[in-house]
N, C-alpha and C positions, 0 to 999 in steps of 0.2 A: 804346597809345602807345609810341613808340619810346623807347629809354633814350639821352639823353645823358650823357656826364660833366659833372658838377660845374653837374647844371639847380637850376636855384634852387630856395627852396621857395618858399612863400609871401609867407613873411613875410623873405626876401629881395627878392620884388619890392620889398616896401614899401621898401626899404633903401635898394635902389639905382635913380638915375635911368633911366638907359640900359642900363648893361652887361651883356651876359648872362654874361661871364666865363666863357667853357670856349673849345674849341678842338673845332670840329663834324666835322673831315677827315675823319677815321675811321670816324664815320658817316654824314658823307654821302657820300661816297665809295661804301660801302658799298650802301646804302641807292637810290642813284641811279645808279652807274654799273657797280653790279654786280648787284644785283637789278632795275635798269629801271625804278624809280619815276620819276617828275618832283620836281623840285625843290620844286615847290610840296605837293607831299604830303607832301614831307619836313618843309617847315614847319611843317605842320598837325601830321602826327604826332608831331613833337618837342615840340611847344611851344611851337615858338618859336614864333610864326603869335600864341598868347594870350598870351605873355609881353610882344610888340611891340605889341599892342592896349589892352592896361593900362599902357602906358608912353607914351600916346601916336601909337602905329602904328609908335612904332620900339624897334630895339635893337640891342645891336653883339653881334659874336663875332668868332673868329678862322677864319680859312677859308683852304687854303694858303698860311699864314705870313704872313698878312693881315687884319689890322684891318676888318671889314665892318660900314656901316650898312646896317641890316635896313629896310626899310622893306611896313607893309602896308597901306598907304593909300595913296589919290591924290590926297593932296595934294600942290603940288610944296614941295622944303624949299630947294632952293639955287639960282642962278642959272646956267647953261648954262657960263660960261667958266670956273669953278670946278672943272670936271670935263673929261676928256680926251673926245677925239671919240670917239662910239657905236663904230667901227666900225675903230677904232684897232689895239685886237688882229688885226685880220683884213686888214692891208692888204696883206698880203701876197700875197693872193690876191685881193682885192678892189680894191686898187689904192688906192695916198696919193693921189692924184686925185679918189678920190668923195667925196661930199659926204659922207657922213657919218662918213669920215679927216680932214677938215681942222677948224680951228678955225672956234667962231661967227662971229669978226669977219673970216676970211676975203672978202676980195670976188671972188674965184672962184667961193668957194661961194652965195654969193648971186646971183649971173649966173644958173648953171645952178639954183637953187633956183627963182626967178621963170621962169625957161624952161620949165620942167619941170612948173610951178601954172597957165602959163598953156595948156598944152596937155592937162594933166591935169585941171585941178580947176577951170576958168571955166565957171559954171550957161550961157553959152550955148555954149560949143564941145560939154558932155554934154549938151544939149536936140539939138542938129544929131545924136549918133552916136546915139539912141533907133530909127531907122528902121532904120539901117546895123545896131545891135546885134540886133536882131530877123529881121533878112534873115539876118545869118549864123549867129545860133541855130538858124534852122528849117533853113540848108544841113545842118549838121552833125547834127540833131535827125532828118532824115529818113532819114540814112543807118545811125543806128541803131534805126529803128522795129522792133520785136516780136524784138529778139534781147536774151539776157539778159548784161546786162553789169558788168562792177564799178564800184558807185559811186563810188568814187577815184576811177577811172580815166575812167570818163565825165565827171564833174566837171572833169577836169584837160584834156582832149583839147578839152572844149568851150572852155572858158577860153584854150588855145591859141588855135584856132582864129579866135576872135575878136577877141584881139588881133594876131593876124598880118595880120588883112587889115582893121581900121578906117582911115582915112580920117584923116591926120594922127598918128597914132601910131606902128604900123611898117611898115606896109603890104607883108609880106612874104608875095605874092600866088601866086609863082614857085614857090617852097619854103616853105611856110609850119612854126611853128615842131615843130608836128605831126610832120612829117617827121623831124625830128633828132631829137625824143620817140622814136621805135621804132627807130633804129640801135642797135646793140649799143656801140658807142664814146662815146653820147652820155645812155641811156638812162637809168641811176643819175645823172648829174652834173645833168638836169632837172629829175627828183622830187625829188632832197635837196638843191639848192643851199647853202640857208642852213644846214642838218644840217652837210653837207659842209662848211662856212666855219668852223662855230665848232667842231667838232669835231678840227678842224684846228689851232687857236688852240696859239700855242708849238710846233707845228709835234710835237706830241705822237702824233699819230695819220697813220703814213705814208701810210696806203692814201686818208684821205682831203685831203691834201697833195697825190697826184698827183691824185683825181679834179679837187679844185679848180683846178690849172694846166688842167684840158681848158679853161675862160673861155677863153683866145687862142684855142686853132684853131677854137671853138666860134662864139664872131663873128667871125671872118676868112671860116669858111664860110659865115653867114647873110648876109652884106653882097655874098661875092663872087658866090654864090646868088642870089641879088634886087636885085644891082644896077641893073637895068635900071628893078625896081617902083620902089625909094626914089628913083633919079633923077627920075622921073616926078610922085614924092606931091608934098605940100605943104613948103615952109618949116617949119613944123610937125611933121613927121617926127622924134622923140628922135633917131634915130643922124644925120640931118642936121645937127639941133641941136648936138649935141656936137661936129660936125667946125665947125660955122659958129662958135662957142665957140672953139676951140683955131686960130681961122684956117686951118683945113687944108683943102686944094681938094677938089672933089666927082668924084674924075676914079678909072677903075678903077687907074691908075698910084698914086696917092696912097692909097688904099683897103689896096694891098698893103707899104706902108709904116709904117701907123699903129703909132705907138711902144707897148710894150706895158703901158703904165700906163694907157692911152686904152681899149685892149680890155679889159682888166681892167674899167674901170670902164662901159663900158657892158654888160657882164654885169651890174655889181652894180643897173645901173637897171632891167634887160629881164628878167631870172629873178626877179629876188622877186615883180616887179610880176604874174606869172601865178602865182607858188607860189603863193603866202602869199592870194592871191583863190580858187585852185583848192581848198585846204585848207578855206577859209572856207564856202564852197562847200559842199563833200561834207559837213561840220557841219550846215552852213543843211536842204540836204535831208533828211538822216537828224533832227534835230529836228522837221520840217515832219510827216516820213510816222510818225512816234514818237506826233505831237498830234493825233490824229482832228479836234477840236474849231477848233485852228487850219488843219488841213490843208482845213477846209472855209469857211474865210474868208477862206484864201488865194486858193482857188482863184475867190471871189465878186469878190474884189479885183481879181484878174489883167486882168478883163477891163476894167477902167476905165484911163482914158488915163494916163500917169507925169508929173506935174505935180513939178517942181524944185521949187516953191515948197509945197509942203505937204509931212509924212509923211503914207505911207500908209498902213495895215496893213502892206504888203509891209513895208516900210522898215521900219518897229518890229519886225518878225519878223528881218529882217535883221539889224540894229543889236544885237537881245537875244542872235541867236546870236555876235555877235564882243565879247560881254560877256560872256559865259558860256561860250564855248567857246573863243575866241582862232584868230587863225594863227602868232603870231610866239614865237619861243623864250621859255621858260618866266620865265626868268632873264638880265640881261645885266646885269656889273660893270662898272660906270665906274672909272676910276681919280680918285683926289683930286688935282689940280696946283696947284692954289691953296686954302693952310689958310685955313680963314672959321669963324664963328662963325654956328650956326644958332637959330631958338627953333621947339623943341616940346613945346606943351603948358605954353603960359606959363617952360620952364626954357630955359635956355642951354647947347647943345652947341658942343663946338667937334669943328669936321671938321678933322683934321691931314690937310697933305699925305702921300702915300703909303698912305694909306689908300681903301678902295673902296666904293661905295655900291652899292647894288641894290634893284631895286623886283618885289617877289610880284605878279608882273601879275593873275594867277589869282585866288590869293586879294583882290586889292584889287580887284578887280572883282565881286566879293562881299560889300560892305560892307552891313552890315544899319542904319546910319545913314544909308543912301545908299537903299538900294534895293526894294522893301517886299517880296520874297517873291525875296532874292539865291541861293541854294541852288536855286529852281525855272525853271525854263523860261518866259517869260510873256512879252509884250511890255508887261503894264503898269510892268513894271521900268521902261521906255524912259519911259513915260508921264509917272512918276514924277520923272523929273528935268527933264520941258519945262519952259521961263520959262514963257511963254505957248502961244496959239495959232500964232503964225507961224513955231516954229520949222521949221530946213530939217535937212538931211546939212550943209551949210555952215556954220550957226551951232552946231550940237549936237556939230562934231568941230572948232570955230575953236581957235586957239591957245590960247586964255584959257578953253577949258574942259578941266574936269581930269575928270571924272564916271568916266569910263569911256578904260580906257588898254589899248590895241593897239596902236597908233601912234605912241608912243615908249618908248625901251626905261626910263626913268626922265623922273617928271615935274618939268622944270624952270620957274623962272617964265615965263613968256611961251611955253614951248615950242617954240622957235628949230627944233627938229631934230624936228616930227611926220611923219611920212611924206605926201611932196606925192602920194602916188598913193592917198592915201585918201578922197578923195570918190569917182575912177574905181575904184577897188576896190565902193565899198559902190552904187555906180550900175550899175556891171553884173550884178552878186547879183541887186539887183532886178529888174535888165532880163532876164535870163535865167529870175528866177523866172515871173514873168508869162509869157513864152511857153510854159516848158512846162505851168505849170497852169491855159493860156487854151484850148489848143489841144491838150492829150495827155492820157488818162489815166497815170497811173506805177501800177507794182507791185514794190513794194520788199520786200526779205525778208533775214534777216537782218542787221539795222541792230544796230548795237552805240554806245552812248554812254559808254562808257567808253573810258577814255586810254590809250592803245598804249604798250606797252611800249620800254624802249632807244631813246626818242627827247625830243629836245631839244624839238622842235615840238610843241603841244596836238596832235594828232593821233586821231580814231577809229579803234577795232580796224578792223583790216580784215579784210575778208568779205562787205561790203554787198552785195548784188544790187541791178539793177534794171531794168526792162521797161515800154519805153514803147510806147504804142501811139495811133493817130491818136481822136481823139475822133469 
């Protein structure tokens, strides 16, 4: 266990409600930005991870000269307007424009949130792309048959791949986003997006300050690239969306104009939307080929039709690995803007303004009151929290369920700010897994389930192989 200063004993928890009273900088600092741990291990190994747990799931410290609620549950504690936008630190390169820089009560933000749900996350616009998603699996699945290749990276190229050319999405058919992946100008600023953003944050870390400025030229080239395809797609199209949002005309004149708070922010919709899936992704597989016993009930699964309205296997395989493995940064601080009084644990905290909240996505997605075997790999983790039979991806990830947290960076009441691209995240997992375990063998080789080092993101070692070949 790591040494804090001034960690309690024992019979200090009993003492005190909340406080953990030290100041952790120095070692976590240490700990996570010099030795490459994650935050969340930090937790664990410090203490503080059990100290928050016997107090309720929470505790305070001091963390860069800052008052922090520790949180290691999923429960949500405050209400959404109480805390500064998710994405506030970072608008600098993500642009005050996107939605998750502005306040909840913005009605901007609610335009493009409802725009973005209805193209993203309506059970029938994902029943319509189930065909499309399969067609363009097998395009890109065929061009890698029987050569050995890195699971990252196949993970990530297919992911591309298929959201460049679905049908109401971005339909970047011309140049698809593949393309800009292997230039050497574009290549780090794809793979680490979200890296790149918070890494960035206070503008501390030069080198990735300038990758994050590549967002402008980066969609100026993908619009001016394929402007012929998105003139063509649907109403539906995100980068359509967002010009028919801001009033601005669909014409290549106007295209070369767009102010750059507008570019900025549709990077922040179009890169995570492939990361943080592709990431998710490369986890899903390397657990799949890890579980003989699951890898063979996936593949019994695969071949039965994807029904919105039920889980299937697939889907509970899916759902277990983004509880257990995550794609989104370990840790993300809210800042406090409105002081409230919170209750945990039957006591009365009060949150002062200027103080910052943060929620151990990690470890709270490992709750052993929540989950019946949280530490292992399983899909009856998943099982274990259905109401009933009918649940979907739709009611198991709705606002007003807390169980399991990816898709927000802290759980607030009602969850105002969970990521609208999270039904399409967890539907194309499934829909990619099924085709390659309907119709491919895989041969996978060194798979690593451990957390990569000097990164912000859950991440696997990298090294995976893998070779697929036609059934």
């Amino acid at each position: 266990m790591l040494e804090v200063e001034n960690a309690p004993s024992e019979q200090g928890l009993k003492e005190k409600a909340f406080s953990y009273d030290c100041d952790i900088t120095e070692q976590y600092v240490a700990y996570t930005e010099h030795q490459g741990n994650s935050p969340s291990s930090f937790f664990a190994n410090s203490g503080i991870y059990d100290y928050a747990i016997k107090n309720g799931g929470v505790c305070t410290f001091k963390l860069f000269g800052k008052t922090v609620l520790y949180q290691a549950t999923n429960e949500p504690l405050v209400n959404d307007h109480v805390l500064a936008p998710t994405t506030a630190p970072i608008k600098f390169l993500w642009g005050s424009k996107f939605m998750g820089a502005c306040p909840e009560e913005d009605p901007e933000r609610r335009i493009k949130r409802s725009a973005l749900l209805r193209t993203l996350a309506s059970p029938q616009k994902l029943n319509q792309m189930k065909i499309e998603v399969a067609q363009f699996a097998e395009e890109y699945l065929k061009k890698s048959l029987s050569k050995e290749l890195s699971l990252e990276e196949l993970s990530l190229q297919l992911v591309l791949y298929i959201d460049s050319h679905l049908s109401g999405i971005l339909e970047l058919k011309n140049k698809p986003l593949n393309h800009y992946a292997e230039t050497e100008k574009y290549a780090l600023f794809m793979r680490e997006y979200i890296e790149i953003a918070f890494k960035a944050v206070a503008r501390k870390n030069k080198l990735a300050c300038q990758q994050g400025e590549l967002a402008i030229p980066f969609i100026k080239d993908i619009i001016k690239d394929n402007f012929n395809c998105i003139d063509s797609s649907s109403c539906d199209n995100i980068i359509k969306k967002i010009f028919e949002i801001y009033d601005m005309p669909w014409t290549k004149k106007a295209v070369g104009q767009v102010p750059v708070e507008v570019l900025k922010e549709l990077s922040a919709i179009i890169v995570p939307l492939y990361e943080t899936t592709s990431v998710s992704l490369y986890w899903l597989i390397s657990y799949i080929e890890s579980n003989p016993t699951i890898k063979e009930k996936v593949i019994i699964d695969s071949i039965q039709a994807i029904d919105l309205d039920r889980l299937s296997f697939i889907d509970l395989v899916v759902i277990e690995t983004i509880r257990i493995a995550g794609a989104n940064p370990f840790v993300v601080f809210r800042d406090v803007i409105k002081t409230c009084d919170i209750q945990i644990a039957e006591k009365t905290f009060r949150l002062e303004e200027g103080m910052q909240v943060c929620l151990d996505r990690r470890n709270s997605n490992q709750d052993q009151t929540i989950f019946r075997c949280p530490y292992e790999f399983n899909q009856d983790n998943i099982v274990s929290i259905l109401q009933d039979d009918h649940e979907t991806i739709h009611s198991l990830f709705a606002h007003k369920r807390y169980e399991i947290n990816s898709f927000t960076a802290v759980n607030t009441f009602k969850n105002p700010r969970k990521c609208p691209g999270r039904f399409f995240s967890i539907f194309i997992q499934s829909c990619i897994i099924r085709e390659i375990y309907s119709k491919y063998t895989t041969h996978v080789s060194d798979v690593s389930l451990d957390l990569r080092k000097h990164s912000l993101m859950p991440r696997p070692l990298a090294g995976a192989k893998i070779r697929i070949e036609k059934r």
